[in-house]
C-alpha positions in Angstrom: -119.0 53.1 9.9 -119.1 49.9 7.6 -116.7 49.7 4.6 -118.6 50.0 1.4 -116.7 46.8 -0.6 -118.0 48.1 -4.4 -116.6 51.1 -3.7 -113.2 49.6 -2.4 -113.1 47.7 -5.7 -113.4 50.5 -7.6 -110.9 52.8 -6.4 -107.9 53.9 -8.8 -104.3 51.9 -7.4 -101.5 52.7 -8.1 -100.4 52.1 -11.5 -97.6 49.6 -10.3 -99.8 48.0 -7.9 -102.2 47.4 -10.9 -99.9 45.9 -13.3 -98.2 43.6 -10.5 -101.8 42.1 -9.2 -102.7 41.5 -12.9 -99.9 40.0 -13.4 -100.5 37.8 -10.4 -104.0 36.7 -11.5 -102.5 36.1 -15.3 -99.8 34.0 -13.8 -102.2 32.1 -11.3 -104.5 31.3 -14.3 -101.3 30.1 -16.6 -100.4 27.5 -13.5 -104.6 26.3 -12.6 -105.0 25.1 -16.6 -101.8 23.5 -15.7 -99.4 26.0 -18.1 -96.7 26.8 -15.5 -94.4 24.8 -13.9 -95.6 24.3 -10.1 -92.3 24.9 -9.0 -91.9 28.1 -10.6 -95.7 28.9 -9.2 -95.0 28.2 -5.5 -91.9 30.7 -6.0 -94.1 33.2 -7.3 -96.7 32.4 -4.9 -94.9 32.8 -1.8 -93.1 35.7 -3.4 -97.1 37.4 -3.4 -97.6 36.2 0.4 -99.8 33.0 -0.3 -98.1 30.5 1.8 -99.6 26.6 1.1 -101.4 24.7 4.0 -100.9 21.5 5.5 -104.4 20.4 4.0 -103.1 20.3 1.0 -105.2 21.4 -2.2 -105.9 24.8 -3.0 -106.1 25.7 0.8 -103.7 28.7 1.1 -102.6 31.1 4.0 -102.4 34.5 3.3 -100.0 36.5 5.3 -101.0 40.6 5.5 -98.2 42.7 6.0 -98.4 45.7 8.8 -95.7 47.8 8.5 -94.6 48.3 12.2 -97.7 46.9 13.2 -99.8 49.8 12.7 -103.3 49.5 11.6 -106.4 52.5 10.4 -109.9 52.0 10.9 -110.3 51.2 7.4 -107.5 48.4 7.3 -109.0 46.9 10.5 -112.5 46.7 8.4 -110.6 45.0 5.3 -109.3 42.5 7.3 -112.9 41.6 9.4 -114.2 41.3 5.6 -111.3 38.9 4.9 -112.0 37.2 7.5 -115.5 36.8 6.8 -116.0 36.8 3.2 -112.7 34.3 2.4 -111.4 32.8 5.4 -113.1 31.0 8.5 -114.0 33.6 10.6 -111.1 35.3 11.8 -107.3 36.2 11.9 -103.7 35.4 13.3 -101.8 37.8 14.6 -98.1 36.8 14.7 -95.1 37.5 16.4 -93.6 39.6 13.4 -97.1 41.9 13.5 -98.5 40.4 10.1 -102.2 39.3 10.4 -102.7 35.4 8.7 -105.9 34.2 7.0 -106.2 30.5 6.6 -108.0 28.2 4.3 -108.7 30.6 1.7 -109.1 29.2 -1.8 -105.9 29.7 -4.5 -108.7 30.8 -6.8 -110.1 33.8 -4.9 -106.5 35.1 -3.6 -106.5 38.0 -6.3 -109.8 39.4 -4.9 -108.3 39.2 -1.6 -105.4 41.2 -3.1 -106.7 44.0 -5.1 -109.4 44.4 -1.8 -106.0 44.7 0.2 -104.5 47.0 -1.8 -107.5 49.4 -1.6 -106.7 50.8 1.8 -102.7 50.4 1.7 -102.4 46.6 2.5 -100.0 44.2 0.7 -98.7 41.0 1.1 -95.9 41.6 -1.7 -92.6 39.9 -0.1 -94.7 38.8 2.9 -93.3 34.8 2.3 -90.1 33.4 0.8 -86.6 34.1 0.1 -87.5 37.9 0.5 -87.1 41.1 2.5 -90.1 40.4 5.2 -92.3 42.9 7.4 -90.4 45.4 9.0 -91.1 45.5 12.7 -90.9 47.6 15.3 -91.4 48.5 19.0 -95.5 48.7 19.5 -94.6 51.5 22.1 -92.8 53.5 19.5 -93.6 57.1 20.0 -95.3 56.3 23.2 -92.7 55.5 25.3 -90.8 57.8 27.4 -87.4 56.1 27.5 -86.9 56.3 24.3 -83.9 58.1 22.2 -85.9 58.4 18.9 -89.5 57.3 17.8 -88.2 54.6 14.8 -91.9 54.6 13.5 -91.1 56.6 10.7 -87.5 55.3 10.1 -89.4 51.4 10.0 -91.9 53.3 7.7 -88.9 55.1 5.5 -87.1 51.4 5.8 -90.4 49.5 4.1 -90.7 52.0 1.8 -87.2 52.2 -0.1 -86.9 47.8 0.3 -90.4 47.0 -0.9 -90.2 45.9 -4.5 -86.3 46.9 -4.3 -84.8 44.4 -6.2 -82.6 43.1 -3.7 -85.4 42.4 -1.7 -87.2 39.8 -3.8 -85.0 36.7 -4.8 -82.6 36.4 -2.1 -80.3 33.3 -0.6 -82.9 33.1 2.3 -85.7 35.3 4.2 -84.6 39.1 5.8 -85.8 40.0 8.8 -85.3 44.1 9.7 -86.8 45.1 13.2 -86.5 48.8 14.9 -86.0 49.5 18.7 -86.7 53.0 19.6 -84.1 52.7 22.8 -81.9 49.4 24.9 -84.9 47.9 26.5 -85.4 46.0 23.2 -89.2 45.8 22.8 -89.0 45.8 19.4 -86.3 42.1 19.0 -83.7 44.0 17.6 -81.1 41.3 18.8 -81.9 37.8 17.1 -82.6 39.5 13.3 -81.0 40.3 10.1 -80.5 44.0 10.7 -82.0 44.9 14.0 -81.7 48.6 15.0 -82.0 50.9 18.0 -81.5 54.2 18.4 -78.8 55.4 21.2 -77.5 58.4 21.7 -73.7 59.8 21.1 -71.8 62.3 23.1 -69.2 65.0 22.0 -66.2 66.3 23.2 -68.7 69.7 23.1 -71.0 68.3 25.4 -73.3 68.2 22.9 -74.7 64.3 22.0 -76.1 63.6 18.5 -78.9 60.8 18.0 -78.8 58.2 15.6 -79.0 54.1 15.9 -76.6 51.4 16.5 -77.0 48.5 14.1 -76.7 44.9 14.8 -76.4 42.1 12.1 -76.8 38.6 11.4 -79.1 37.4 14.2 -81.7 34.9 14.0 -83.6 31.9 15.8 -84.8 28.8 13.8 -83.1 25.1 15.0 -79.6 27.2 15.6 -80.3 30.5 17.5 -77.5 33.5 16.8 -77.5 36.3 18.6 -76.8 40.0 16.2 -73.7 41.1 16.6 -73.0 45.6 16.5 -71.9 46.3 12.9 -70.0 49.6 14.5 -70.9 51.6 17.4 -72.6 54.3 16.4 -74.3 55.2 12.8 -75.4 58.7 12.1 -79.4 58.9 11.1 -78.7 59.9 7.5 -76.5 56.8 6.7 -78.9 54.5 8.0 -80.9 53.6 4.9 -77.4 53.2 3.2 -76.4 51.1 6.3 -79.4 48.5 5.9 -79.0 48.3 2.1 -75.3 47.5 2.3 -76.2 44.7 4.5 -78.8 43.3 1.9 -76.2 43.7 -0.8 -73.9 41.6 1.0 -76.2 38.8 1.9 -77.4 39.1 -1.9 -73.8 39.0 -2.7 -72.6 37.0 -0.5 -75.1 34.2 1.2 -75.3 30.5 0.7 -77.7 29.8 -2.3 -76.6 26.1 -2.3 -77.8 25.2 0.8 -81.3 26.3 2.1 -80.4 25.0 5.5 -77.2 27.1 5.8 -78.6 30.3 3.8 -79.6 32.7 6.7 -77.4 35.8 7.1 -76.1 34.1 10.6 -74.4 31.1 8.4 -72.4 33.8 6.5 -70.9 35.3 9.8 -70.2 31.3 10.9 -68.4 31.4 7.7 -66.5 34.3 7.3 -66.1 35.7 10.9 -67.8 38.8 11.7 -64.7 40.9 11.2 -64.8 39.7 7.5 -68.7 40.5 7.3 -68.3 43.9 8.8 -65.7 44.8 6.3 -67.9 43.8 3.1 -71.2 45.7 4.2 -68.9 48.9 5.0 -67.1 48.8 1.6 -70.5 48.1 0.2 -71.8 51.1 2.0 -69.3 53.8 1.2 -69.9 52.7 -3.0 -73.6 52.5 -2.9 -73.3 56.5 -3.7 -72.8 55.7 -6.8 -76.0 53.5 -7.2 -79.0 55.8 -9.0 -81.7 55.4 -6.1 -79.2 56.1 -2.9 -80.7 56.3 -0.1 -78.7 58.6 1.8 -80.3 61.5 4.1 -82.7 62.1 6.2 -86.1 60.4 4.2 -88.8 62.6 3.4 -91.4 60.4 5.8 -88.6 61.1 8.5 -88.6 65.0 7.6 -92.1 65.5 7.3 -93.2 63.4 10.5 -90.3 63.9 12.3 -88.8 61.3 14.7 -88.6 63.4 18.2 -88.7 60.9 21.4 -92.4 60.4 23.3 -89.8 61.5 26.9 -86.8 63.2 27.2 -85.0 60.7 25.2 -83.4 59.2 28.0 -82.8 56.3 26.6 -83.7 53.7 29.0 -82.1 54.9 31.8 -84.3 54.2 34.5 -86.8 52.2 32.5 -88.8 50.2 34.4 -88.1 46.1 34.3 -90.9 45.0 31.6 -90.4 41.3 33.8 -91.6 43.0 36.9 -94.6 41.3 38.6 -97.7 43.4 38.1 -99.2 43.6 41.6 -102.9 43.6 41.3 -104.1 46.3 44.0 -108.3 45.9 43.7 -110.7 43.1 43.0 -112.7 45.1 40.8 -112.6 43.9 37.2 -111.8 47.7 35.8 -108.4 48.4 38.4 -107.0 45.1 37.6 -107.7 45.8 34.1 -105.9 49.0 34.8 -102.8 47.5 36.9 -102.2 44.9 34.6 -103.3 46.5 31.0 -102.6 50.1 30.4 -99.0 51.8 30.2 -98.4 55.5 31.2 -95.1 57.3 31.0 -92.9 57.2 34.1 -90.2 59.3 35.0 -89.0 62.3 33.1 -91.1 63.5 30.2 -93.5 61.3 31.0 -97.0 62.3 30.9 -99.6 62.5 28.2 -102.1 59.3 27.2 -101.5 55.8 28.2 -101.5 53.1 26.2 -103.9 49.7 26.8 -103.2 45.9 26.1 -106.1 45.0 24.5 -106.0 41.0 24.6 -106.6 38.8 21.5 -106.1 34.9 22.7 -103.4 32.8 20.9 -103.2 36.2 18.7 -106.4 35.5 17.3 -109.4 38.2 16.3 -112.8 37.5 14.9 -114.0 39.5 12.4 -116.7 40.9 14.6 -113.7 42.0 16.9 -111.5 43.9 13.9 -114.8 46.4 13.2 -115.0 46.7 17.1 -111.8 47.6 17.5 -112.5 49.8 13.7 -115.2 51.5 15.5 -113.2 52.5 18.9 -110.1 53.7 16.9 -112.8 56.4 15.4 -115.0 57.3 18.3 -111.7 57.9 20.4 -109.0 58.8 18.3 -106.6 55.8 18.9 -103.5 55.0 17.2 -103.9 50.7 17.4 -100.7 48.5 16.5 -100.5 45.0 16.5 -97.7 43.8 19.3 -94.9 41.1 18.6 -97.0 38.8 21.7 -100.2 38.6 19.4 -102.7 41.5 21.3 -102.9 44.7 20.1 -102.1 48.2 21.8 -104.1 51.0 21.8 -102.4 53.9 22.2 -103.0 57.8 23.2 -105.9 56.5 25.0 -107.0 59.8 27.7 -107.5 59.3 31.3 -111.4 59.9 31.4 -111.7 57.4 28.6 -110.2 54.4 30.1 -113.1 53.4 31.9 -115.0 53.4 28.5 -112.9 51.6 26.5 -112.5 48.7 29.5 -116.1 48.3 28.7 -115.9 48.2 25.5 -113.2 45.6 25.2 -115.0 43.6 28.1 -117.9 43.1 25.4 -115.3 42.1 22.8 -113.7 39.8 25.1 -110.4 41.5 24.7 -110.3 42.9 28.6 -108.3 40.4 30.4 -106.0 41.7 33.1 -102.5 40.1 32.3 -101.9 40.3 28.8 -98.9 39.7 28.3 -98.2 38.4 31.2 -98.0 34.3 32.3 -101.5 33.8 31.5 -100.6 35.7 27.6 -98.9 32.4 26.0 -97.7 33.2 22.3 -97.7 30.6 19.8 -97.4 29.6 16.0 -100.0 28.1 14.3 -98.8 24.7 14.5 -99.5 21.2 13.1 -103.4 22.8 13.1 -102.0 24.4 9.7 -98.5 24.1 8.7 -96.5 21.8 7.0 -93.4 21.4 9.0 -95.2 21.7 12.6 -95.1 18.1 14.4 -96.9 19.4 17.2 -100.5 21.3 17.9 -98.9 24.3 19.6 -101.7 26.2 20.0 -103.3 23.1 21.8 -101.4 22.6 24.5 -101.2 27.2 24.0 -104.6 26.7 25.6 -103.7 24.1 27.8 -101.5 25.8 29.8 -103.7 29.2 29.9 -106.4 27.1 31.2 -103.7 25.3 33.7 -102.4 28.4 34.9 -105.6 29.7 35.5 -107.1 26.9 37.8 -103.6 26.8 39.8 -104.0 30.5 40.6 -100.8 31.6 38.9 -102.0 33.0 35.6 -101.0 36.6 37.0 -97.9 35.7 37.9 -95.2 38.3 36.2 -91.8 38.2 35.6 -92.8 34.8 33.0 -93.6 34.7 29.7 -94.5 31.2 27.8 -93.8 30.6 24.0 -95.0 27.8 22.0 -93.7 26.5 18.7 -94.7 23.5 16.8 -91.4 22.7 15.3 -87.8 23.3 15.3 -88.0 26.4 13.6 -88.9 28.9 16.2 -91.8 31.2 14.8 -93.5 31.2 18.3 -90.0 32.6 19.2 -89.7 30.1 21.7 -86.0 30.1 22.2 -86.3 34.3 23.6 -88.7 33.5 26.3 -88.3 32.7 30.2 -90.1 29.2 29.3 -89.8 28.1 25.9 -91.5 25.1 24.2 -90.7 23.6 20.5 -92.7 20.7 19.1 -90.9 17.4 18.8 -91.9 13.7 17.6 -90.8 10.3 17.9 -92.2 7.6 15.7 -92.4 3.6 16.7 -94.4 0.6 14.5 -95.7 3.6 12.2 -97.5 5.6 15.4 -95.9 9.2 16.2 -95.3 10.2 20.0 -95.6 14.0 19.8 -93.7 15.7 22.6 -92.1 18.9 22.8 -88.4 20.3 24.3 -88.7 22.4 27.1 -86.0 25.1 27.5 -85.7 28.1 30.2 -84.0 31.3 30.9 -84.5 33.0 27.4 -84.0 36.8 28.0 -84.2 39.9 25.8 -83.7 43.5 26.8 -80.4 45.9 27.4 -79.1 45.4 23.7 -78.1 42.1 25.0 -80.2 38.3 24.1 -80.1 35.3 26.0 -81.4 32.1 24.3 -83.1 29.8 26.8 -81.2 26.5 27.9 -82.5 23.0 27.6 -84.1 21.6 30.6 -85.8 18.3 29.9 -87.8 16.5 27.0 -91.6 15.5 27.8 -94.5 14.1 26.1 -96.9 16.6 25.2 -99.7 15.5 27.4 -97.9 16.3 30.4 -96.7 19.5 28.9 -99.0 22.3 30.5 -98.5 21.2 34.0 -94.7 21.0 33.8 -95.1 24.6 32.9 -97.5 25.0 36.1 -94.9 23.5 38.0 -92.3 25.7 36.8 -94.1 28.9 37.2 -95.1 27.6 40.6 -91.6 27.0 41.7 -90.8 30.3 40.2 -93.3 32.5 42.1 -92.5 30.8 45.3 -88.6 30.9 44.8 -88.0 34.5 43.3 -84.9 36.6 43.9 -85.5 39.8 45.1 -84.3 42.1 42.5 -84.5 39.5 40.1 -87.9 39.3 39.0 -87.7 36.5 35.5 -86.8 33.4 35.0 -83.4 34.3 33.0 -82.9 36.2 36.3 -82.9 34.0 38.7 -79.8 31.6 38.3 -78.0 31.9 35.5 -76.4 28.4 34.1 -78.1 26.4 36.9 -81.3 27.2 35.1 -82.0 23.4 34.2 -80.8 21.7 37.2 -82.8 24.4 39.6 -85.8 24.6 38.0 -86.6 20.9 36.8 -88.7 18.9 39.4 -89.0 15.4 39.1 -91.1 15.1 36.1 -91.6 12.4 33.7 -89.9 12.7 30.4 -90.5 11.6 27.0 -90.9 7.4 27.1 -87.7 5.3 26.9 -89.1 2.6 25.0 -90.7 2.2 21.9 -94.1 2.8 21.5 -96.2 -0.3 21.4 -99.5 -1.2 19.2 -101.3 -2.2 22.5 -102.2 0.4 25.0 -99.2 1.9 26.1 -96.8 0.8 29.4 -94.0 2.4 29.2 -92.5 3.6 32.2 -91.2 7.3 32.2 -87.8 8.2 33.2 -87.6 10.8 35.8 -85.9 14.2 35.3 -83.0 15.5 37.3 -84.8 16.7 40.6 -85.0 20.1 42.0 -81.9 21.8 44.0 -82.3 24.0 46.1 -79.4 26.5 46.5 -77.3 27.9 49.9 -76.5 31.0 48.2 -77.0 34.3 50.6 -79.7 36.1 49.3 -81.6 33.6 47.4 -84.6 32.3 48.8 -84.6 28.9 48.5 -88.4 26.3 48.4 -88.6 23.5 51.2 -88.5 20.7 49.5 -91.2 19.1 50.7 -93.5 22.0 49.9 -96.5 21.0 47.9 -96.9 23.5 45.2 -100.4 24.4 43.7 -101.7 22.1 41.1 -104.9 22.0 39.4 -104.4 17.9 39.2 -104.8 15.6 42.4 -102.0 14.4 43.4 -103.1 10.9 43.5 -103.4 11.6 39.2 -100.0 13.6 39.3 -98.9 10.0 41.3 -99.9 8.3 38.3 -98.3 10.0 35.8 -95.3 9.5 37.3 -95.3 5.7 36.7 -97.0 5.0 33.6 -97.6 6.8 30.2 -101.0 8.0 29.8 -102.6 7.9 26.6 -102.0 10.9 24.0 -105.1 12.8 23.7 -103.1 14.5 20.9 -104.6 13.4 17.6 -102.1 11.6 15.9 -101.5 13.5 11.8 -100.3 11.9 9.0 -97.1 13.3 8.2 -96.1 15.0 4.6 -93.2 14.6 3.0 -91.3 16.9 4.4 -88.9 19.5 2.9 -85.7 20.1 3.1 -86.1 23.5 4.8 -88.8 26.1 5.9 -90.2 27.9 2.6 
């Protein structure tokens, strides 16, 4: 069923909806007849979630909230007409479950709005020094490990911040994401507030469920992991709990220096013991604040937040890095094997839930109404996941053949998502200002790498991509990491990129991954074919990830002999240089690890006469070489 767009556009919003997007199109005609200071524009701008493009010119991103990720047939058909109507085709989905539209024109953004807002969309506080989506596990109420379904305390959590006026002019961004148990699906551990709901026992024997709340996490250049503001914090101070935090970083953060404004700087400065004591004397005043939002919410109440299982929570949980062992060559098992969750273990039971791959997080607009159009015909709930695909959930048995089908036509059926063959990455230099690299480039590189070596099933590894420094592909969490780097030489830039292993997530515990080696980005994808090769060949029993398999040895055991980034300058003639060789491969003696023969040959898509080659002498970039903006001073 096809949105009817004049009849979107004439629905009643709410009144304070209204009045804000009219005053967003007042104040964007006040700065285009050039009556408002373009300073004070891009701070209301990116306030509104209209983020400026490398491009330059009135070419604007426009970043979608979705609270927890979740999305309604109507909202997916929105977004196809977004796509179609304003931007080129189709949408991002990121890591922090917002759907991006690029190159849409400055002028048009307050149609794109008010069309938005007509089925529950906003991209209020979506960009800048603000309180941003609040995220959560894509499982949530699905999975039967865990202690509480947090979809309707994320829900309660974007209700009472957005607007709030804390939320809106802060010393930097805020990042709140929900886990619904330990396993950590939802990134609890490297954001602002990250919580997850445990469970606490009684002298009675009776246990009580509420959330443990971490604080002052984050990734960018400097990686920090959350820290546990205090061990247990009952359900109905929660909302009090994550205000007091905001207050604090309101209060309390670095408005100086953009570069030392996240929350994490404030723990660097103070000591945690020091931050721990403000946001607890902040929350036992905030009682007196009109608007306290102590209790149990009313979404909470009405919804109620009862666990998918038995509430377990994550005992016995099964090992989200475990290699998925395809069983069938027919298209529709390995779909099956690879693709769809059910419950296991106690209270398990019920629907499953099915991966539905979009590529480098990317959906045409012909694939939102398809998706639309399934959500109807088989009642799914759809949510967008923090790797870029989305889930849909309380999917029944004797429909999964039909809805393989039906993603197969879309192109959103292949077995592995999320898997090695699922890279995640940021938009890179293809849009943004501060990328030096194309991460989603060399994204598809190594898919397509991966897939002619024969490891692109390989489990247990998962790839991330960013195109700078500043980790929105999320690079520094993932078993093998990536972040865009450049060196420039007689006024020619060398892109390369950092390549770092052993990030790890999961257990209320994070594990940033270590730097291996430095390489230029052409001989990026195959050093990560290389990698996963060595991996699949080498793995521990009972240790089935790259974090898992060797702790601070990670760089020395995993490197082979590659080339790394040249050690001269850059010349104007066709490049000469001769590459410097990486640390080469150990093998270890340990009991119980399985160690490669070094002289096994491990599978490569490239001869080796070619792999030879590259050892000696620098190919030429076929990375297009950008002219680089001014850049600024930090990440807006």
């Amino acid at each position: 069923m096809a949105i009817d767009v004049r009849e979107l556009r004439g629905r009643t919003l709410d009144p304070e909806v209204s009045a804000e997007l009219d005053t967003y199109e007042a104040t964007l005609g006040e700065y285009l007849v050039g009556d408002l200071d373009p300073d004070v524009f891009r701070v209301f701008r990116l306030t509104h979630g209209i983020y400026g493009q490398r491009q330059g010119g009135h070419h604007q991103m426009v970043r979608v909230k979705v609270p927890h990720g979740r999305l309604d047939p109507e909202q997916l058909e929105v977004l196809a007409h977004v796509a179609d109507g304003y931007s080129r085709g189709w949408g991002h989905l990121t890591t922090r479950q917002n759907v991006q539209f690029h190159f849409v024109a400055l002028e048009r953004t307050p149609e794109v709005l008010r069309l938005l807002a007509s089925v529950g969309l906003t991209t209020r506080e979506a960009c800048g020094d603000t309180v941003r989506n609040v995220a959560a596990c894509h499982l949530a109420g699905a999975c039967p490990f865990e202690v509480l379904d947090v979809t309707p305390w994320a829900e309660a959590t974007t209700r009472h911040l957005l607007r709030h006026p804390y939320a809106q002019r802060l010393p930097r961004k805020f990042k709140v994401n929900f886990s619904g148990c330990a396993t950590d699906c939802g990134q609890a551990m490297f954001n602002d507030v990250g919580v997850v709901a445990v469970r606490r026992p009684h002298p009675d024997g009776t246990v009580e469920d509420g959330f443990r709340v971490f604080v002052a996490g984050g990734l960018g250049a400097n990686p920090h992991p959350a820290l546990a503001l205090e061990e247990f914090t009952p359900r109905e101070d929660l909302l009090p709990t994550v205000e007091a935090v905001l207050r604090t970083f309101d209060h309390d953060g670095n408005r100086d220096n953009k570069l030392r404004a996240r929350m994490k700087w404030l723990v660097d400065t103070l000591g945690i013991d020091e931050v721990r004591r403000r946001v607890l004397r902040e929350r036992r005043f905030l009682r007196a604040v009109s608007g306290w939002p102590g209790g149990i919410p009313a979404v909470v109440a009405e919804r109620g937040d009862a666990p998918a299982g038995d509430g377990a929570g994550g005992a016995g949980t099964p090992d989200l890095a475990a290699p998925v062992r395809f069983r069938s060559a027919d298209p529709f098992q390995r779909w099956v094997d690879a693709n769809v969750v059910r419950g296991a273990g106690p209270g398990a039971g019920g629907p499953a839930s099915a991966i539905a791959h979009a590529p480098l997080g990317d959906l045409t607009a012909g694939q939102f109404r398809a998706v639309a159009d399934l959500q109807r015909e088989l009642g799914l709930d759809v949510r967008v996941t923090n790797r870029q695909n989305l889930v849909l959930r309380d999917v029944r048995e004797e429909d999964l053949r039909t809805l393989h089908g039906r993603l197969t036509a879309m192109g959103m059926a292949t077995p592995g998502a999320e898997l090695a063959r699922d890279v995640v990455s940021c938009p890179g230099a293809d849009t943004c200002n501060l990328a030096v690299t194309q991460s989603r480039g060399l994204a598809q590189a190594i898919g397509a790498a991966l897939e002619d070596a024969g490891l692109a099933d390989v489990g247990g590894v998962r790839v991330n991509i960013s195109g700078c420094t500043n980790s929105c592909g999320q690079h520094h969490v993932a078993d093998i990491g990536l972040f865009g780097l450049e060196r420039r030489a007689h006024g020619r830039s060398a892109p390369g990129y950092q390549l770092l292993l052993g990030g790890r997530l999961g257990e209320t515990e994070v594990e940033f991954g270590r730097k291996a080696v430095k390489l230029p980005a052409k001989a990026a994808a195959q050093a990560v074919v290389e990698v996963v090769g060595r991996f699949a060949a080498d793995r521990e029993v009972g240790r089935p990830s790259v974090a898992g398999s060797s702790g601070p040895e990670v760089p020395r055991r995993w490197v082979p002999g590659w080339p790394t980034w040249p050690s001269c300058s850059i010349p104007t003639t066709p490049p000469a240089c001769t590459w410097t060789s990486a640390r080469p491969v150990r093998t270890s003696s340990r009991p119980g690890r399985a160690s490669a023969p070094p002289d096994r040959a491990l599978p490569s898509p490239v001869p080796e006469a070619e792999r030879t080659r590259r050892r000696t002498e620098m190919p030429p970039s076929t990375e297009p070489i950008i002219p680089r903006p001014a850049r600024p001073t930090a990440r807006r």
